[in-house]
Structure formats: structure tokens, C-alpha cells
C-alpha angles and dihedrals in degrees: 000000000000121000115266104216132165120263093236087060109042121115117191141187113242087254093031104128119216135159123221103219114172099337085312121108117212123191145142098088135190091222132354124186108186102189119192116167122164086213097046108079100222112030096225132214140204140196138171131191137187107218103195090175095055088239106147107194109246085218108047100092139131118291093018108143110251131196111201112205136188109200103322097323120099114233106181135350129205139084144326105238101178138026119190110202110194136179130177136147102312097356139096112166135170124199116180118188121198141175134214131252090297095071104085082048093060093041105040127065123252118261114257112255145135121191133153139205085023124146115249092234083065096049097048082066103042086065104038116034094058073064108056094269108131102154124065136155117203092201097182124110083249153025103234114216106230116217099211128002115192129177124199124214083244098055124112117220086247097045085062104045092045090046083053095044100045092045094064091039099266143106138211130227131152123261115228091263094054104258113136114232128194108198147087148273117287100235087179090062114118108243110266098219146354118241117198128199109174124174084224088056093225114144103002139163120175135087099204143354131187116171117192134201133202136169098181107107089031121127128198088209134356122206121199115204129183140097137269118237120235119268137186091253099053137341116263136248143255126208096015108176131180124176126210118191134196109205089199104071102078100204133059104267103155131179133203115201117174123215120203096199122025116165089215151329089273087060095039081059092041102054082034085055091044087046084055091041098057103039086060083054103060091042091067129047137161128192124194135174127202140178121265127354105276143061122252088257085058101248126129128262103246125167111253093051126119126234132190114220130192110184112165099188092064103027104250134137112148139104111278122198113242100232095165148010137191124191112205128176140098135154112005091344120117106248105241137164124204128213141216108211114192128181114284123256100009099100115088089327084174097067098090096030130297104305112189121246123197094218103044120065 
């Protein structure tokens, strides 16, 4: 089993994994998987262990609050939600699997509540904290005032949330300390590392690469229809229309969606440009796989990062935008992360303010 230490005692290797379970610290694994995706609700974990001398940690149960560290950096907070206890000829082993902070608000229902004219700020609270969720960060320019906020006994807290966030151009996710933010990717950031792939091999660094390509979902335009509800402020409005293009995309494939309520024709733009958006997401995708957890320059791999990549092999050198990571390792295995590498500038580009892409109109 791993070796319970005391925090303030532990000394670990900068890709070292442990886990802080009720003041303890476990670590020395047989096999470890760390999952953090911005498009995957509940970044997920999971540890096994070998216990030759049949001691099972006390505390060490379901729901227990759990920090996972790498080296001495945290990489996700939240619960273990399962333990798998086996025992066959020669073998006593222990996984855990665990999720971050998300995970009460994909599994819970929503609380029960209508406003209008709130801030979404406020709203934001209203829906987390009666589950546990104190911290949260609205990184957005503004606040945006919503005109009506309804839940349905259905809903799950997530759903909702989700369903607020898109809506304004934005995403949660949960930051390594457990705070909820509702915001978007920073395009302005400086790449974090240079991955190299030459057919010569000189210089590179990287232990795989697959890149795949798919035009099946893809739209040369989208048009979203529908109409906007009356409000104190102004009537609503019947056939609003707004049109997103991908010039990409070189024959007519157009797509209708029809939208019941639609606050205005700037939303309307706005859902028919993430359609669009997304779409061009899922139609590239690179995986790479490198050695250890951390760039050259010792910082962790973290989704919302932005890579340049130079792969000869396949033609590319251009910054890439770091959707997803997983670190993998354990007893006698290389630690290693692999990364999801999606297209820049194409993910909620509207969260800090309509930033032009060649591509979108």
C-alpha cells in the first residue's frame, strides 16, 4: 500500500502523484490515470494499489474530500466517489476513482427557483452554493443582466448552469483549487511549449502524434430562426434571423436550427457563430503524447493552454489550443500525459468579446 505520511513531510518529485485524504498523503501507485478535459463535465481520477500487507487505509471512504497532487502542485480537488477492494490468489489490490468539484452539480438536481431581471453573478449563486460551491469566479467584461431564469424539476444543477453560461458565450469548469468559473479561453496567452516532431528526429519531443480530419457534422452556413419574448424593457420580435458561415467548408451544406425563444437577433448571431464553432472543432483533432507532466519550462500541462506545434510529417506549424490532458504512469511505467490539441481560436471565441476569425462569418 502507499506510504501515509504527513503533509508537512512529504517530499515529492515534480511528477510524483499523491493524493491528501484526510490530512494523510498516499502515494507510490501501481497505476494512476488524472483526466481533465474543458469539454468533459467532471474531470475524473484514477488510482490502483497493490496492499501486501492486507492494510486497507480508515480513511480512505466514499465521499471523503480528496486533494490530487503532482509534485507539489494540486491538480484537482473534490471526492472519491468509488473503492474497488480485490482479492484473488497472490493479490490484494486496492483503485479508487475519484471527480472534481462538478461532480455534485451532474449528479444533483438543480435548486428550484424563477427571477427575472437578476445578474448572472447572482444567479450563478443561487444554484451552486445550496450545493457546497463557495467559490466561484464570473470572468466575463461584464455581468449580463438575464431577463428570465427558469428551472425545471428535471434539471440537473449542470444542465443549468451549462444551459446560463452558453447562452452568454461562456463555459464552467472548475479551477485546480476547487473554485467554479464561468468564463472562456485566453487566445492572447503566449504558447506554453513547443512540441517537434522532424522527419530527421532532431530535436524532437515528442513520443506520438495522430492528427485526424473530418468534415461530417460541418455547415457551410447555419441559420438560426425563432423569435424573442416580450420584456419590460422592449416587445419582442417575430422572424429573427441571424446567419454564420464557415468558409471552409467549399459546397453548399446548410443548416436550419430553430430557436423558440431567442432573446435577439445578437443572440441569434451569436448561438448560429458557436454552431459553426463547434462543428469546426470536432472536424480537427490532434493527440500527442509526451514524456513526463510538465513542460520544459516545469509547468504543469493544464487544459486552456496553447501549444505550438511543428510536425513535418504531417505539415503543421501553428499554435494549437490544449482542450484536454491526461497523466498516466505508476510502478515501473514512464509518466507520461497525453494531450488533445484542437484548432485556436475556435472555442467560445465570444467570452471575452467577439474576436474575428478568418474562417467564421
Amino acid at each position: 500500500m502507499p506510504t501515509p505520511v504527513k503533509l508537512d513531510t512529504a517530499v515529492l518529485d515534480p511528477d510524483r502523484v499523491s493524493l491528501l485524504i484526510g490530512g494523510r498523503v498516499h502515494r507510490d501507485w501501481n497505476r494512476y490515470d488524472i483526466d481533465s478535459d474543458l469539454l468533459t463535465p467532471a474531470d475524473a481520477w484514477q488510482v490502483t494499489l497493490g496492499l501486501p500487507d492486507g492494510q486497507f487505509p480508515p480513511q480512505v471512504t466514499p465521499g471523503a474530500p480528496v486533494e490530487v497532487r503532482v509534485g507539489t502542485d494540486t491538480v484537482m480537488s473534490g471526492r472519491i466517489d468509488e473503492i474497488r477492494h480485490a482479492l484473488a490468489r497472490g493479490q490484494h489490490s486496492l483503485e479508487i476513482n475519484g471527480r472534481d468539484g462538478a461532480a455534485i452539480l451532474l449528479d444533483c438536481s438543480a435548486p428550484q427557483f424563477n427571477g427575472r431581471r437578476a445578474a448572472l453573478s447572482e444567479v450563478l449563486a443561487s444554484l451552486v452554493r445550496p450545493l457546497g460551491i463557495t467559490r466561484i469566479a464570473l470572468r466575463s467584461p461584464h455581468d449580463p443582466v438575464l431577463d428570465k431564469v427558469d428551472t425545471e424539476p428535471g434539471d440537473t444543477a449542470w444542465a443549468v448552469l451549462a444551459r446560463l453560461a452558453e447562452a452568454q458565450g461562456l463555459w464552467p469548469w472548475f479551477e485546480p483549487d476547487g473554485t467554479l468559473v464561468v468564463g472562456g479561453p485566453d487566445y492572447a496567452a503566449a504558447p506554453v511549449a513547443s512540441l517537434v516532431v522532424r522527419t530527421s528526429g532532431t530535436g524532437n519531443n515528442v513520443l506520438s502524434l495522430s492528427l485526424g480530419r473530418n468534415m461530417a457534422g460541418r455547415y457551410s452556413e447555419v441559420n438560426v430562426l425563432g423569435q424573442s419574448h416580450g420584456t419590460a424593457a422592449g416587445n419582442g420580435a417575430h422572424a429573427v434571423l441571424a446567419t454564420a458561415c464557415d468558409r471552409e467548408v467549399g459546397h453548399y451544406r446548410p443548416r436550419n436550427v430553430v430557436d423558440a425563444d431567442v432573446a435577439s437577433a445578437e443572440a441569434a448571431l451569436t448561438r448560429a457563430r458557436k454552431l459553426v464553432n463547434d462543428a469546426r472543432l470536432d472536424g480537427l483533432s490532434l493527440v500527442a503524447e509526451v514524456g513526463g507532466h510538465r513542460t520544459a519550462g516545469g509547468v504543469l500541462w493544464a487544459p486552456g493552454q496553447r501549444v505550438h506545434l511543428l510536425s513535418e510529417p504531417h505539415g503543421l506549424d501553428a499554435v494549437y489550443f490544449l482542450m484536454a490532458r491526461k497523466f498516466r504512469g505508476g510502478r515501473g511505467l514512464a509518466a507520461t500525459t497525453v494531450l488533445t490539441l484542437k484548432e485556436d481560436g475556435i472555442w467560445n471565441p465570444d467570452a471575452a468579446g467577439r474576436q474575428e476569425n478568418p474562417h467564421v462569418a
